[in-house]
C-alpha positions in Angstrom: 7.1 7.5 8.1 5.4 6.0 11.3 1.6 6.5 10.0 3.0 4.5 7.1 4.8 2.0 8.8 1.5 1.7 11.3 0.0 1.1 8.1 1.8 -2.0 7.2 3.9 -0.2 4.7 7.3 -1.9 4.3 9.0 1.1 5.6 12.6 -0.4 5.9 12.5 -1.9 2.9 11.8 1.6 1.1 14.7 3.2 -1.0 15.5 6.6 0.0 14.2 8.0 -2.7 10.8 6.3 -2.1 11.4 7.6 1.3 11.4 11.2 0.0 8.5 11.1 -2.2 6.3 9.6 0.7 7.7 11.9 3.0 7.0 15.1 0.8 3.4 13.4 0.8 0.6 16.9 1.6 -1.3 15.6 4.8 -4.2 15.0 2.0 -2.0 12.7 -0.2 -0.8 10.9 2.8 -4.7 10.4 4.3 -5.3 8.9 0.6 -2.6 6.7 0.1 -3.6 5.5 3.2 -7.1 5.3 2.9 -6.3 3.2 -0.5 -3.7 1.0 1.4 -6.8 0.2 3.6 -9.2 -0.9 1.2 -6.5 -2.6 -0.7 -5.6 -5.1 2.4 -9.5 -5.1 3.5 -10.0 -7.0 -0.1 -6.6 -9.1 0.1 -7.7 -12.5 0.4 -10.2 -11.9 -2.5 -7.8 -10.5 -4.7 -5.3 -13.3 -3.7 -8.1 -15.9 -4.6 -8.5 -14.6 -8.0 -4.8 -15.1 -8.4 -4.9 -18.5 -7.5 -7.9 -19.5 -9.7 -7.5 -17.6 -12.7 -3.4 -17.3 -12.1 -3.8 -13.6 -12.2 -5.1 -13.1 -15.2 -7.7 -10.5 -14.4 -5.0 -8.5 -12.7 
């Protein structure tokens, strides 16, 4: 849970069952869920901008 909370994932906020899918996560899924999370928050802004002019829907 602490790579994920590193991450910026809402770890406290996560149900235990949420809990115990991430934490039965191979070292592979976890490295990709993060490596999404990543690129997700690296294009935040733009995909928030989108929102706001076309009120979201592209998304």
């Amino acid at each position: 849970m602490r790579e994920l909370a590193d991450a910026g994932f809402p770890v406290p906020s996560l149900t235990p069952e949420q809990r115990a899918v991430f934490a039965a996560l191979t070292p592979d899924e976890l490295a990709l869920v993060l490596d999404i999370k990543s690129r997700l928050d690296a294009v935040e802004p733009e995909v928030r901008a989108h929102a706001a002019v076309a009120g979201a829907a592209l998304f």
